[in-house]
Structures are given as structure tokens and as C-alpha cells.
C-alpha positions as CSV (number, residue, x, y, z in Angstrom):
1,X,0.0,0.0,0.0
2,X,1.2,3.2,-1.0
3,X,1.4,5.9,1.6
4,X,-1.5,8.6,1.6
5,X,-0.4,12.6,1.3
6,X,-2.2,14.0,4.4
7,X,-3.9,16.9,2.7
8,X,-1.1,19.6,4.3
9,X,1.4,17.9,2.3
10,X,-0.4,18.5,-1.3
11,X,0.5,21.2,-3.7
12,X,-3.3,22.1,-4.0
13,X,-3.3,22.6,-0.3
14,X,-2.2,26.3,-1.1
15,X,-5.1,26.9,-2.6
16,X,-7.6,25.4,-0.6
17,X,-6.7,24.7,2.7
18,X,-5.0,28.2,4.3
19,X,-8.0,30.3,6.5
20,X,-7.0,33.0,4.1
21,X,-9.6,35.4,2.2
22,X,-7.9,33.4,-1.4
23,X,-8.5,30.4,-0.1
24,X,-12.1,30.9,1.1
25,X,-12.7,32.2,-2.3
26,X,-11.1,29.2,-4.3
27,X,-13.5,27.2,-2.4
28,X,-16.4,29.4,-3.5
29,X,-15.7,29.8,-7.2
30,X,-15.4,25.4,-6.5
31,X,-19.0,25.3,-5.0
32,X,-19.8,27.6,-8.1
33,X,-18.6,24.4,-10.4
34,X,-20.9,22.6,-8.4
35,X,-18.9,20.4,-6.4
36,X,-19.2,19.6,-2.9
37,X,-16.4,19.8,-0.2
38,X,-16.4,16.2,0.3
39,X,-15.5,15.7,-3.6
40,X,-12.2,17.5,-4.0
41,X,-10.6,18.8,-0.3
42,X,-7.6,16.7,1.0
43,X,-7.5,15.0,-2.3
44,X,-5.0,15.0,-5.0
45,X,-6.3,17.2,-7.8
46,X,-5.2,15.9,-11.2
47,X,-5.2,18.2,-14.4
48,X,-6.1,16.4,-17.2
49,X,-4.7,18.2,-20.3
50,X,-6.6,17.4,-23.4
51,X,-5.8,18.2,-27.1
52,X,-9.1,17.2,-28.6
53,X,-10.3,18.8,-31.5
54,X,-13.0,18.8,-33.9
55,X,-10.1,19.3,-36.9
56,X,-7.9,17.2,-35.5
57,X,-8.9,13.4,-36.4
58,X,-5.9,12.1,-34.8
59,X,-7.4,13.7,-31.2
60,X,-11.2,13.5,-32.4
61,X,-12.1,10.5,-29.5
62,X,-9.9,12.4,-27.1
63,X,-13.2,14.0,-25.4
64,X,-14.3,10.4,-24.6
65,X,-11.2,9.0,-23.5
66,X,-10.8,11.9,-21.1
67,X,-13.9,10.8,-19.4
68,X,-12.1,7.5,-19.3
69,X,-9.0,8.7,-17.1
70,X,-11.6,10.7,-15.2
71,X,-13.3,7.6,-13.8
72,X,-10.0,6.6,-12.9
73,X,-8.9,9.4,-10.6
74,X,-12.0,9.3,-8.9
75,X,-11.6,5.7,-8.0
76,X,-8.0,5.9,-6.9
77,X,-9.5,8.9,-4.7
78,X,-8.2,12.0,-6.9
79,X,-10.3,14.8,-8.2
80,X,-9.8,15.4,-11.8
81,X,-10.3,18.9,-13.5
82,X,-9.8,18.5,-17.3
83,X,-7.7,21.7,-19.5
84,X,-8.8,21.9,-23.2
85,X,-5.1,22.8,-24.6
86,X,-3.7,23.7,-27.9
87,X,-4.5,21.0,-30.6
88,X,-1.3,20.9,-33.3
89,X,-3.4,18.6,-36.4
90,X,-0.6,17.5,-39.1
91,X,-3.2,17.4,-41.1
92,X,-4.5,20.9,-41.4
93,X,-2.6,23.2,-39.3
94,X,-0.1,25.1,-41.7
95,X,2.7,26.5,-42.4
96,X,3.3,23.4,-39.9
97,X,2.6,22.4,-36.4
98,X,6.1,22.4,-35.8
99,X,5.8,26.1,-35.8
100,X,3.2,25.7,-32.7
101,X,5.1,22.6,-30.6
102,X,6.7,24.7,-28.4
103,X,3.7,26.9,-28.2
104,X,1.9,24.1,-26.7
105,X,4.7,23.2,-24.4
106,X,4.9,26.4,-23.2
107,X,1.2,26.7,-22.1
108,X,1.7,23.0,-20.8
109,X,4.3,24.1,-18.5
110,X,2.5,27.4,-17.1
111,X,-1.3,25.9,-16.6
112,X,0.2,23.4,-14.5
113,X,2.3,26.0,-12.7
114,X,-0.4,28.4,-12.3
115,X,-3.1,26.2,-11.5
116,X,-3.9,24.1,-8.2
117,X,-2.9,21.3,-9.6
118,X,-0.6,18.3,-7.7
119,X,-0.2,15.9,-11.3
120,X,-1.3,15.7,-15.1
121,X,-2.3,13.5,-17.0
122,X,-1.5,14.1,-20.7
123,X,-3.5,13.5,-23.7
124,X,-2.2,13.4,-27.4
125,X,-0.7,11.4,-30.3
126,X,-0.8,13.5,-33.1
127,X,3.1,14.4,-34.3
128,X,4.0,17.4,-32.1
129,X,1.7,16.9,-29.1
130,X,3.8,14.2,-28.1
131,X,7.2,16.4,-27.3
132,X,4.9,19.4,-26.7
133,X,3.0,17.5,-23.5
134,X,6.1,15.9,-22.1
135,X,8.6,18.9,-22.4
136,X,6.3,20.9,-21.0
137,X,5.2,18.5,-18.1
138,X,9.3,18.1,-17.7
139,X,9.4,21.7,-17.1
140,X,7.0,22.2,-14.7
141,X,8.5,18.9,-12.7
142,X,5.1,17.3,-11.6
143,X,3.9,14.0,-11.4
144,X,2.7,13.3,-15.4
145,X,1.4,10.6,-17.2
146,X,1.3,9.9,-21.1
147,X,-1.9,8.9,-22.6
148,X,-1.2,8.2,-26.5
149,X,-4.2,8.6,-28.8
150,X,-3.7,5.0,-30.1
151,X,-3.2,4.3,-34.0
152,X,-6.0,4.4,-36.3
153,X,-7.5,1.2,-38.0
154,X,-5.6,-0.1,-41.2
155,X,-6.7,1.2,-44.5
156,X,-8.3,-1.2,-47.1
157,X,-9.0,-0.4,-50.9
158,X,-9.9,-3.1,-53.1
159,X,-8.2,-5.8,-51.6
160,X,-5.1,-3.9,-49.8
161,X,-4.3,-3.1,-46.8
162,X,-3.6,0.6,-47.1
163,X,-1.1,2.3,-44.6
164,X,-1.9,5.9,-43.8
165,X,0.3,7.7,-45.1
166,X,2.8,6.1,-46.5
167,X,0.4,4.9,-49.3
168,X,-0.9,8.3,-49.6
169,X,2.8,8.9,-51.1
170,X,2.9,6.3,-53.1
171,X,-0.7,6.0,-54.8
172,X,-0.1,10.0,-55.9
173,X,2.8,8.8,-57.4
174,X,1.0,6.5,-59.2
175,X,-1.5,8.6,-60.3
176,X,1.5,11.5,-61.7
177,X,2.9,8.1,-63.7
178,X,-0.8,7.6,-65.4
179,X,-1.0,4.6,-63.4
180,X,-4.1,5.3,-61.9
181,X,-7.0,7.3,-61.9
182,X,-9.5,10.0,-60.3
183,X,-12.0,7.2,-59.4
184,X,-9.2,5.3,-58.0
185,X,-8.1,8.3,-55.9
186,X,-11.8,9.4,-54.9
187,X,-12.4,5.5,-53.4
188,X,-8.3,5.8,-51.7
189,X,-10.0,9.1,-49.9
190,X,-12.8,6.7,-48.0
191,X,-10.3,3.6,-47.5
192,X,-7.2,5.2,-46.7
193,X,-8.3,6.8,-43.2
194,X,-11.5,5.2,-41.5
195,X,-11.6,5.8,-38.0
196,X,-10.5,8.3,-35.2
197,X,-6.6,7.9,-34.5
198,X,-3.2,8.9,-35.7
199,X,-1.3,7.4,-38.5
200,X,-1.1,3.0,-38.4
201,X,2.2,3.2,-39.9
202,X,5.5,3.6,-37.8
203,X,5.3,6.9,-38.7
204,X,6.2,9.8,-36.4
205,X,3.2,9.3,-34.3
206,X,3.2,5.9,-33.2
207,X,7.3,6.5,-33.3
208,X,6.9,9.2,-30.7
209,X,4.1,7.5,-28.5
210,X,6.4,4.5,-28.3
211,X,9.2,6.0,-27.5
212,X,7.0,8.0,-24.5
213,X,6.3,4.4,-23.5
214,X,10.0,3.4,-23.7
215,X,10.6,6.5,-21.3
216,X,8.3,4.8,-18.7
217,X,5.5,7.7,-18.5
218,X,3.0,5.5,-19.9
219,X,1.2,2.7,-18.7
220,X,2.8,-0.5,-20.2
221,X,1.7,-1.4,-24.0
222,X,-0.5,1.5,-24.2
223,X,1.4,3.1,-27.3
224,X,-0.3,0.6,-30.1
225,X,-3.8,0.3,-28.5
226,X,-5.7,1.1,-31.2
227,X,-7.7,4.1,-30.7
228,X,-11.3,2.5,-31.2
229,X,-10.7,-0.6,-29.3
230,X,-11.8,-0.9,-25.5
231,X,-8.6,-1.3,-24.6
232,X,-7.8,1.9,-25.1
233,X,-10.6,3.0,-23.1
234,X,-9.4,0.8,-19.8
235,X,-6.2,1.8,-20.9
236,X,-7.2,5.8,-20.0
237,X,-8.7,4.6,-16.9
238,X,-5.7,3.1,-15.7
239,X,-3.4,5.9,-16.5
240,X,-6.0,7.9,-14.4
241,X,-5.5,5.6,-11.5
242,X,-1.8,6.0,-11.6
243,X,-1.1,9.6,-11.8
244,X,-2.6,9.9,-8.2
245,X,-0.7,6.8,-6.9
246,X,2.4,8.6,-8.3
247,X,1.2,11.9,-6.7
248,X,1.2,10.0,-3.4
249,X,4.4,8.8,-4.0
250,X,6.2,11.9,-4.9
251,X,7.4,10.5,-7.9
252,X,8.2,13.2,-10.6
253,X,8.4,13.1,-14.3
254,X,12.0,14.5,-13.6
255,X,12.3,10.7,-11.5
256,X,11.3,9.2,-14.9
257,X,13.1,11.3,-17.9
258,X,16.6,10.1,-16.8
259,X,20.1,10.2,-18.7
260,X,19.5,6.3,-18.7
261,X,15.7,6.8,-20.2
262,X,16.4,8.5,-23.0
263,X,18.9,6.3,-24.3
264,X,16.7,3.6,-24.2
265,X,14.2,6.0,-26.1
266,X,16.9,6.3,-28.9
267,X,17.6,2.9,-29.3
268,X,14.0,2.1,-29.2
269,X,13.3,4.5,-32.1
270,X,16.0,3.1,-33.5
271,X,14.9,-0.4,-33.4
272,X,11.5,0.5,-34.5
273,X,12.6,1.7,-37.7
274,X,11.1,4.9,-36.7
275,X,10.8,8.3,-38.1
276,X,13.6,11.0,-38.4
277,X,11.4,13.6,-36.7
278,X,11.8,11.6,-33.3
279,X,15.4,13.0,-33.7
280,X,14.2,16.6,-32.7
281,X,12.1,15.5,-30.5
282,X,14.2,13.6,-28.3
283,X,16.9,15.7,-28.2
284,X,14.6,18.9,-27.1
285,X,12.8,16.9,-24.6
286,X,16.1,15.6,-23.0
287,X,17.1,19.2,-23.0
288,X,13.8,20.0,-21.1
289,X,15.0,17.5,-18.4
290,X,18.0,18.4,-18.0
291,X,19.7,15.8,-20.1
292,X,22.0,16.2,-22.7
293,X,21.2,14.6,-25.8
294,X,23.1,14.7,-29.2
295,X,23.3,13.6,-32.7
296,X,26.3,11.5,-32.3
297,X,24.6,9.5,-29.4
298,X,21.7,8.2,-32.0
299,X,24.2,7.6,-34.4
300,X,26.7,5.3,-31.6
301,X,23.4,4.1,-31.0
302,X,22.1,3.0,-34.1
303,X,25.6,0.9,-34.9
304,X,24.2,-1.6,-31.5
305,X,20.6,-2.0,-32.0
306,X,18.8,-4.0,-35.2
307,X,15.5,-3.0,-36.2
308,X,13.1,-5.7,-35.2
309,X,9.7,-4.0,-36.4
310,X,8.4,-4.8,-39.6
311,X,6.3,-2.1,-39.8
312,X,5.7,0.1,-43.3
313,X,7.2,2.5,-43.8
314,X,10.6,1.2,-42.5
315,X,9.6,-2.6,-42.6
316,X,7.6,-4.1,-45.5
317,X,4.4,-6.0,-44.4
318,X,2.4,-4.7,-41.5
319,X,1.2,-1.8,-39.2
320,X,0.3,-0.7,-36.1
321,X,-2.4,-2.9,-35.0
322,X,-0.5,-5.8,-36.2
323,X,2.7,-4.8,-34.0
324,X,-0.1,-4.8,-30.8
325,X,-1.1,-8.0,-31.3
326,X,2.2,-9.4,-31.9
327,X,3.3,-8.2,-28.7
328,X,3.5,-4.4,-28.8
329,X,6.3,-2.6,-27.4
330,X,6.7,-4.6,-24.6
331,X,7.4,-7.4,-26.5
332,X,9.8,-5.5,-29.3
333,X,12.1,-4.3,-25.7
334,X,11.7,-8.1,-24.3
335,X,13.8,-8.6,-27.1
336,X,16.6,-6.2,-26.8
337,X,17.2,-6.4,-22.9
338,X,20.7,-6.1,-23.2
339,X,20.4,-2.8,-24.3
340,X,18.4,-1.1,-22.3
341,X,19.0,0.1,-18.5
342,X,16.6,-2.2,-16.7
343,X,16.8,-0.7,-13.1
344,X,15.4,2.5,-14.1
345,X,11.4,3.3,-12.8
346,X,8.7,4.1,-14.7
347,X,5.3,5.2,-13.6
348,X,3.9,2.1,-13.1
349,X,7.0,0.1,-11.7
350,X,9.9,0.6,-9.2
351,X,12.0,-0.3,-12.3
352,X,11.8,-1.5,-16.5
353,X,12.9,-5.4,-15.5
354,X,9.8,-5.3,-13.4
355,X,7.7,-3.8,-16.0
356,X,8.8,-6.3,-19.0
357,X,8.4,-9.3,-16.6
358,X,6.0,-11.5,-18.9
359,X,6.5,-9.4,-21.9
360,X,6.2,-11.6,-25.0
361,X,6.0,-11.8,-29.3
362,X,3.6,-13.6,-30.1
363,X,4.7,-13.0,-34.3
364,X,8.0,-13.8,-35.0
365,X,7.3,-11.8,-38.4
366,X,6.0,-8.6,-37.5
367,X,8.7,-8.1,-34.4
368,X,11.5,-10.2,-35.5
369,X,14.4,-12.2,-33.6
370,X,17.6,-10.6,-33.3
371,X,18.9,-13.4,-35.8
372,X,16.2,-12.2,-38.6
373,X,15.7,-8.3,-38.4
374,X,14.7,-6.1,-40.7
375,X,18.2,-4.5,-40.8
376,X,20.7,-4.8,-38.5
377,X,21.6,-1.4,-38.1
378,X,19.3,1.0,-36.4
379,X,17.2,2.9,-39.4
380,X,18.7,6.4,-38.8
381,X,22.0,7.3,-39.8
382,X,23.9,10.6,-39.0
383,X,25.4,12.2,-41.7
384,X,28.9,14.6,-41.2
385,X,30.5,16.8,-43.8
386,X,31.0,20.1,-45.5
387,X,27.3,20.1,-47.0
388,X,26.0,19.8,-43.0
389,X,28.8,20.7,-40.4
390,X,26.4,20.2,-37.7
391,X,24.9,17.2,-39.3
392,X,22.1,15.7,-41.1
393,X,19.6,12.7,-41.2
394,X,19.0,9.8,-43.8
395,X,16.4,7.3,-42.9
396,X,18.3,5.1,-45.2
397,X,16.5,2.0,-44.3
398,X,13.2,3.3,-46.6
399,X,15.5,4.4,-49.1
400,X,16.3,2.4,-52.6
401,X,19.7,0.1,-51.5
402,X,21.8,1.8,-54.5
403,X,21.0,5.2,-53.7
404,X,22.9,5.0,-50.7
405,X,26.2,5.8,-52.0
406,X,25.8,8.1,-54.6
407,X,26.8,11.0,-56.3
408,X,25.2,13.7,-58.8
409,X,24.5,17.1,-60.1
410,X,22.8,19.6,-57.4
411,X,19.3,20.6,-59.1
412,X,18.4,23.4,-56.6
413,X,14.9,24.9,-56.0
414,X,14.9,28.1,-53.4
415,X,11.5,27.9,-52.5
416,X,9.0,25.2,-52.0
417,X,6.4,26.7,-53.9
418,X,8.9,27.2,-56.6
419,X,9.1,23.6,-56.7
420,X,6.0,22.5,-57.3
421,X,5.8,24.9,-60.0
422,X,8.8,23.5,-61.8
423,X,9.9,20.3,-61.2
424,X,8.4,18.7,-64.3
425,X,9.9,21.9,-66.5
426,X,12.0,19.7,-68.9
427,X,14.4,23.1,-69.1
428,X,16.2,21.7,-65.8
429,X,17.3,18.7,-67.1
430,X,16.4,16.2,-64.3
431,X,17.6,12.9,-64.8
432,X,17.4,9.9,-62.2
433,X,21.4,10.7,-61.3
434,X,20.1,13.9,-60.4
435,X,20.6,15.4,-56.5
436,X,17.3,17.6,-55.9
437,X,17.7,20.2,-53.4
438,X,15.4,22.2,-51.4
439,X,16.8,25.5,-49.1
440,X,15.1,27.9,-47.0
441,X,12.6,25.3,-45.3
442,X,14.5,24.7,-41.9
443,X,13.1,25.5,-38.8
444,X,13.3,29.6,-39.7
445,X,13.5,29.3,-43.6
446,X,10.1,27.6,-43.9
447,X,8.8,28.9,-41.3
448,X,9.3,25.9,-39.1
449,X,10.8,23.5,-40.7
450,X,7.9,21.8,-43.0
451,X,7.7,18.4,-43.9
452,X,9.0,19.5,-47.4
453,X,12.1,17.1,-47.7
454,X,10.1,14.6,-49.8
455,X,10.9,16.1,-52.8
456,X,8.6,15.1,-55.7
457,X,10.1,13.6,-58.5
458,X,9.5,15.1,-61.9
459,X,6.4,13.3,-64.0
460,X,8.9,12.5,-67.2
461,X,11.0,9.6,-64.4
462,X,7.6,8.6,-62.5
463,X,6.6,7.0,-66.0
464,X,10.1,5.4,-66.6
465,X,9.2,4.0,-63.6
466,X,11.7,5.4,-61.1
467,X,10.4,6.2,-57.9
468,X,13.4,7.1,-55.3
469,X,16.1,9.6,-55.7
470,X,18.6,11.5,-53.4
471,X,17.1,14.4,-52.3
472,X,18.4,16.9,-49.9
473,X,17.1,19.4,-47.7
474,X,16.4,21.2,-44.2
475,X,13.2,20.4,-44.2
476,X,11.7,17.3,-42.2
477,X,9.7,14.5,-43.5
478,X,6.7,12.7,-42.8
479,X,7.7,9.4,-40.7
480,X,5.2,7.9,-43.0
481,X,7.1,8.9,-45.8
482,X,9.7,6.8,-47.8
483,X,13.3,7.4,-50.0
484,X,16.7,8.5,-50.1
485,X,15.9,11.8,-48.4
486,X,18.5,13.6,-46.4
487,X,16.8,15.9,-43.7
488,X,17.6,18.9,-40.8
489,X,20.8,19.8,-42.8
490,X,22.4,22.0,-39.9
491,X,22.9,25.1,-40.0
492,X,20.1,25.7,-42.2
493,X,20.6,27.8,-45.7
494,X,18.4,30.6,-44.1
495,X,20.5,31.6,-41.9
496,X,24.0,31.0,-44.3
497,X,24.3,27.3,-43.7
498,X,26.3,25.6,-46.5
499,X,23.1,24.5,-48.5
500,X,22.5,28.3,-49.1
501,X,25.8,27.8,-51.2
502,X,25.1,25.1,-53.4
503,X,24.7,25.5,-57.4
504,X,22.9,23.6,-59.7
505,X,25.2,21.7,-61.4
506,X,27.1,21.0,-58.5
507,X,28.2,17.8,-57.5
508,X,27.3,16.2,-55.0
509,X,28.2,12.7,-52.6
510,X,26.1,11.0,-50.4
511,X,28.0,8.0,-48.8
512,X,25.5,6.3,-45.8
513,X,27.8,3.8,-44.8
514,X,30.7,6.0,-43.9
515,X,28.2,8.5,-43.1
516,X,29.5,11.6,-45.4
517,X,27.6,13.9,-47.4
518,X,29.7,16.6,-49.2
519,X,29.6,18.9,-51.8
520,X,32.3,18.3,-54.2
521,X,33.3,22.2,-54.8
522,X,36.7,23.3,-53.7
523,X,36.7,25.8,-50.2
524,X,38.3,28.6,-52.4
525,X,35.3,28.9,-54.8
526,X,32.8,28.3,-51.7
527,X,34.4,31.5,-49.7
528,X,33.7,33.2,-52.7
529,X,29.9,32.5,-52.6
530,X,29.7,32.9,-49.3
531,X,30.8,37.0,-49.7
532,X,28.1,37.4,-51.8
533,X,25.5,35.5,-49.8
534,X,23.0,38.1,-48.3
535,X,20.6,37.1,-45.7
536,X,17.0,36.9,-46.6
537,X,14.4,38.9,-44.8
538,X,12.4,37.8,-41.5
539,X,9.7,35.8,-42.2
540,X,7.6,37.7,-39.7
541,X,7.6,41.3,-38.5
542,X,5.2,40.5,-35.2
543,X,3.3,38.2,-33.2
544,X,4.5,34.8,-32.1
545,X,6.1,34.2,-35.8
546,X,8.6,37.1,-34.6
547,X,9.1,35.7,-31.3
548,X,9.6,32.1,-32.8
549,X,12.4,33.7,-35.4
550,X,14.1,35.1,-32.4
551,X,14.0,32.1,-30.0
552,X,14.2,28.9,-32.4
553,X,17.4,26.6,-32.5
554,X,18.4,24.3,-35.3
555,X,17.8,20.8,-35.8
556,X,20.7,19.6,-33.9
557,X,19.9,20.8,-30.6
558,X,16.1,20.1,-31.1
559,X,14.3,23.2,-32.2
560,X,12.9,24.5,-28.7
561,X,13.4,27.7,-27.9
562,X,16.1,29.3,-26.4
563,X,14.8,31.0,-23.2
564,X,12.5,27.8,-22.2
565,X,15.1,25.4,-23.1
566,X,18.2,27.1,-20.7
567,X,18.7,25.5,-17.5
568,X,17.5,27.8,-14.9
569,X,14.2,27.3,-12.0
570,X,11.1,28.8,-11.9
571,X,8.8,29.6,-8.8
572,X,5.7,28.4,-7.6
573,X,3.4,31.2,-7.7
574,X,2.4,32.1,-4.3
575,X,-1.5,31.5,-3.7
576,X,-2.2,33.2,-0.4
């Protein structure tokens, strides 16, 4: 039995228990909610922070579920008081939600600061709300607990299973190469996304949920529930019941995001075959818990861990609900125990050994055996060299095999709109040996950092039937997405990275194995251009677009901004 706070000893206690005039109102303005005294004084109060959305299908059951993890703090004895918070949809929100992640974690942070709260509970899924949630709950150093949306259902059109949204990509390819149809893309519109959830692939979604889980501030398996099934419903209720055991307790998310967790984040990523974007992610989160987190460590990393998941887009065959019922991730780590830190707690257990004991596969295909993985590397490589001084990404394990050492002519496009408007001009002379380039679309170039970086290929080598080249940007991808893209080239060319000098008709090398990606152009003729580079103008002249171009980091140190990321304390506001 876990030992009960006395009332005195809660952080809501400032608020409602002093014989002060504040604390007589708070009470008030509670009997105003129409709650009585017996339902929320001398109990833990749990903020439930929710990112449901009526444009947001990835969050769109997240009003439900919240209900759900109610009914769980009110049996463990808590009183739950639920926070609508910003929703960040990859569908619709634009220029990105990347712009708004740190937005979100910011107004994480400072409700549960400012409010009589003594733990959260954390609702989201969708891309960005993952990080957002947890760096914020890392910064305000309270009690949290991760509750993932859960993966939509699989896809199916005329036979196929479709995987959101990798076989968006590929079916739009198709239908530039004449392959298919409108009335083939207007059925793919009802099969290809059927019910509430965030993408079934091991896209960035489910990459990011399971590497929350991996941290240890989920309950166990709850990263693959599918969002419609029951489970995910009993699944809610128990992360409800746990926040106020770990409230009791005293234990902190800051007792969770250790030096040891986050490692065992990477190489779960890693393992997973997961999605560049998780490289950001990770590496601001760490920052937000005081751990230091680098490019180099998920490249050391990935040289130790196979990837086990054969998941699309990284793996061949299956998706998300598959992986659940194969074992989910507690399976995929009872298979790598060697390389995680097993003595470590998580929310739910004193330590990870305990929390795996009993963990199983239950299909050898879909999470596969150290002797037959999917690759044996991790699928993330780090790429060094003149082109990226502070590095790049390649998920080269979705790419075409003889792409990955290769080297061509730059075909450079400034702008993304640009782009679109002439890739298929046959003036620019794109061939299949050609390197396509995008600049300006890092994290202030875009503005923040789009998922640009899967460059279309021109219509003219879609109907030759090619369908990967090396392309090369700052921009991020989808984790659903697929090819020899290299991404977060650091600095960015906005700001007078080394992509801001590159040429058309430059040549350029892109070596994964030995982890090099250069431009072939000798340093005398490259100080040249860079005299006559001139900086572009700010994206925005106000507003938080202004406050984003002045705060925002690169790619390498994770994109958060500079005055929440510093170390550094904060106060609890007084509420006498």
C-alpha cells in the first residue's frame, strides 16, 4: 500500500486549505462548479490536459477518453479537473505544427504551474503533441502521465491493406505516372483513413508514443492500443488511476526522464525503424530534463541496435495494429534487454525489468528475432561533412539500396512553392542521377521547418518507372514517408548554412555507410559565394512568428526555444 499525502502535504493545499480570504474564495468559485467539499478537499487534484479537436482526427475521440481517465482518478481517490489545450493537427494546421510545438509546451508548463494542480495527465498522439506535453510537463516537474491517442485502424481499398500515409505517397505517385485514376483516388479518400486515430504506420506518431512508452511515463503497451478498441478505453482509466498513486508517492516526471531513459528511447526509435522527426524530438525533450542529448549518441546508438519492427514504412508488411497483437512494445524491448537500462522506474513500476516481466512476441514476423531483423543497423543514420557541419539525417533503411552511395549534379529549387511549380519543367534537365535540393525550409527558412524534404520527382521519371532519388534538404519528412531523403541539414541555408551555397550543377556525394555527405566544390570557390550570400528577410515582422524567429534553435539541438530550453528554476506562484 502506498502511503497517503495527508492533505497539508499536497501542492493544491495552497489553494484550498490556508484560513486566508484566497482560499475561502477558491473554495467558493469550487462550489460555483458545483462540487461539494467532500469531492475534491484533501485529495489529490489531477489536471487532465486534453488536445481534442474537432479538426484534428488524430485527437477527435480524445473527449471520450478523457472521461475515461476521469473515472480513474476518482476511484484511486483523486479529483480530476480537465484543461482543453492547444490542438497541433498534421493534417490541417499550416505552415506546420512544428511552428506551434513549443507553443503548446509552453502553455503546458504554465497551466500546471499556475493552477492548483498536484499531477497531469497528458492526452495526445498526433506528431507534435507528443514532445509538446512531455517537455512541458518536464518543465513544470510534476507527477505526469502519457496517454497516446492510439493508431487508427488499417486502410483497405480493393483488396489492400492501405497504410496511412505512406500509401498516400505512393498512390499519388502513381496517379502523376498515369498509373491510376480520379475514381481510384476518390475510393483511396474513404479507405485510406477510416476511423478516429493517428497514423497506423511507424510513422512519427506511433514512433513518438512509443518512444514516451519506452521513457516509462505510460502505462505498459498503451502506445499501439488502437484508438477505437476498448482497450484503449481501460487503458485511459488506468493511466487515471496512476497519476494519483504517483502523486502520493512523490514521484516526478523528472524521477522518470533520466540520462538512462532517454537512451533507451533512442535505441527504441532506432529499433522500431522509426521516423527522423523523433530526432528533434528527443533531443529537445532531453534538454527539457536536464539531459544532454546529441546527434552523435543516435548515431553510436544505431551501430548496437537491429531493427526488429516490420512495420511500413521502414519494414515491409504490416502496421500498427499488427505490431499490438504481436506483442506491442513490450514485446519489441523483451527482445533487446541487453540494451536497455533495466533498473530505471517508470510510472507504473519501481524499475523496467519489473515492467517487461512476462513481456512476450507472439509473431516472429511482425517483431522479428535478433537473428532475422529487418536490418541490422538502427534505421537512422547521421550524416557529417561540408554540406551539414552540424549534421544531417538519412532514414536510409526506406530508401532504394543503391542510392545510398551516390553522387550527382545539385538541381536546386529556393523555394518550395517554386518547386511545385517547376519540377516537371524539362528546361532543368532532371535525370534519375540527379541530386534535388530544397533550401530555405529549416526551422526559420520555412517557417518551421515543414515536412518539405520529400521532394517530388518530376512526372517524365515517374513514367520510366523510377520512384526514389537523393534528395536533400532542411526540411523534415513525414515518418510515413519513404526514399533517399537527407533531412535537418544543420545550419540551415536561411540563416547562411552551406546549403545556401550550393549551385545547380554542383556535385554532390552522399555516402551512408561512412556516413559523409559533401559537396564536391573546392573551399576557395565556396568562400567566394559565401561573400556574396545576403541574408534573406524575417519571415515575420510580429506576433509569435517574430518571437519564434528570435527564440528557435536548429535541428541539432532540437528546435525549442532558447529562453525555455536554458537550465534555470522557476517559482511556484504564491496563492495566499
Amino acid at each position: 500500500m502506498v502511503d497517503m499525502k495527508s492533505p497539508e502535504e499536497l501542492r493544491s493545499h495552497q489553494w484550498y486549505g490556508t484560513d486566508g480570504l484566497r482560499s475561502f474564495s477558491h473554495r467558493a468559485r469550487t462550489r460555483q462548479l458545483g462540487y461539494l467539499p467532500e469531492e475534491h478537499l484533501g485529495k489529490p487534484v489531477v489536471a487532465i490536459l486534453n488536445t481534442w479537436s474537432d479538426i484534428n482526427p488524430c485527437h477527435v475521440h480524445l473527449r471520450d477518453r478523457a472521461q475515461a481517465v476521469k473515472r480513474g482518478v476518482w476511484q484511486a481517490g483523486g479529483f480530476p479537473l480537465e484543461f482543453p489545450v492547444s490542438t497541433l493537427s498534421e493534417t490541417f494546421q499550416k505552415p506546420t505544427p512544428m511552428l506551434y510545438r513549443n507553443l503548446l509546451a509552453l502553455e503546458t508548463e504554465e497551466l500546471l504551474r499556475s493552477y492548483p494542480v498536484d499531477g497531469a495527465v497528458l492526452m495526445g498522439g498526433c506528431d507534435k503533441s507528443t514532445p509538446a506535453l512531455l517537455m512541458g510537463a518536464a518543465s513544470a516537474g510534476l507527477p505526469a502521465v502519457f496517454v497516446p491517442a492510439g493508431p487508427m485502424l488499417p486502410g483497405h481499398w480493393r483488396g489492400e491493406t492501405l497504410g496511412s500515409g505512406t500509401d498516400m505517397w505512393k498512390y499519388w505517385d502513381d496517379k502523376r505516372a498515369g498509373v491510376i485514376g480520379d475514381c481510384e483516388m476518390q475510393e483511396l479518400e474513404s479507405g485510406l483513413a477510416r476511423s478516429p486515430g493517428h497514423c497506423m504506420t511507424m510513422g512519427t506518431a506511433s514512433t513518438l508514443t512509443a518512444a514516451a512508452e519506452a521513457l516509462g511515463v505510460t502505462v505498459p503497451g498503451a502506445s499501439s492500443i488502437p484508438a477505437v478498441d476498448s482497450g484503449h478505453d481501460r487503458m485511459a482509466a488506468r493511466a487515471g488511476m496512476t497519476i494519483v498513486d504517483l502523486i502520493h508517492k512523490d514521484r516526478r516526471i523528472g524521477d522518470i526522464l533520466t540520462a538512462d531513459a532517454f537512451e533507451d528511447a533512442v535505441t527504441t526509435v532506432l529499433g522500431l525503424g522509426g521516423s527522423t522527426n523523433a530526432v528533434i524530438h528527443l533531443i529537445a525533450m532531453a534538454g527539457r530534463a536536464g539531459v544532454k542529448l546529441t546527434l552523435d549518441d543516435f548515431d553510436r546508438i544505431a551501430r548496437t541496435v537491429p531493427v526488429l519492427a516490420n512495420v511500413r514504412p521502414g519494414g515491409q508488411t504490416y502496421l500498427m495494429e499488427d505490431f499490438h497483437f504481436a506483442g506491442g512494445l513490450p514485446g519489441f524491448l523483451s527482445r533487446i534487454p541487453d540494451l536497455l537500462h533495466l533498473d530505471r522506474p517508470t510510472v507504473c513500476h519501481d524499475t523496467l525489468r519489473d515492467q517487461l516481466a512476462g513481456a512476450r512476441v507472439h509473431d516472429d514476423d511482425v517483431i522479428r528475432t535478433r537473428g532475422n531483423p529487418v536490418a541490422a543497423e538502427g534505421g537512422v543514420a547521421v550524416l557529417r561533412g561540408n554540406l551539414c557541419p552540424d549534421g544531417a539525417v538519412i532514414k536510409h533503411i526506406a530508401a532504394e539500396p543503391h542510392l545510398l552511395k551516390h553522387t550527382g549534379p545539385a538541381v536546386v529549387f529556393d523555394d518550395y512553392k517554386e518547386m511545385q511549380r517547376t519540377i516537371n519543367d524539362p528546361a532543368l534537365g532532371i535525370t534519375a542521377d540527379s541530386v534535388l535540393v530544397l533550401r530555405n525550409a529549416g526551422p526559420k527558412g520555412g517557417p518551421g521547418m515543414p515536412e518539405y524534404g520529400m521532394l517530388p520527382l518530376p512526372d517524365h521519371l515517374l513514367k520510366q518507372g523510377v520512384r526514389d532519388m537523393v534528395r536533400i534538404s532542411d526540411a523534415r519528412m513525414s515518418g510515413t514517408s519513404y526514399g533517399a531523403c537527407v533531412l535537418h541539414v544543420a545550419p540551415e541555408s536561411y540563416v547562411g548554412g552551406p546549403l545556401a551555397l550550393v549551385r545547380t550543377g554542383d556535385p554532390i556525394t552522399l555516402d551512408v555507410e561512412n556516413r559523409i555527405l559533401t559537396l564536391d566544390v573546392d573551399d576557395e570557390e565556396l568562400s567566394r559565394r559565401r561573400a556574396e550570400w545576403t541574408p534573406p528577410p524575417a519571415r515575420y515582422e510580429r506576433g509569435y512568428g517574430a518571437l519564434y524567429n528570435d527564440q528557435i534553435t536548429q535541428a541539432d539541438t532540437g528546435c525549442d526555444f532558447e529562453f525555455l530550453a536554458r537550465p534555470g528554476t522557476v517559482q511556484d506562484p504564491y496563492a495566499g
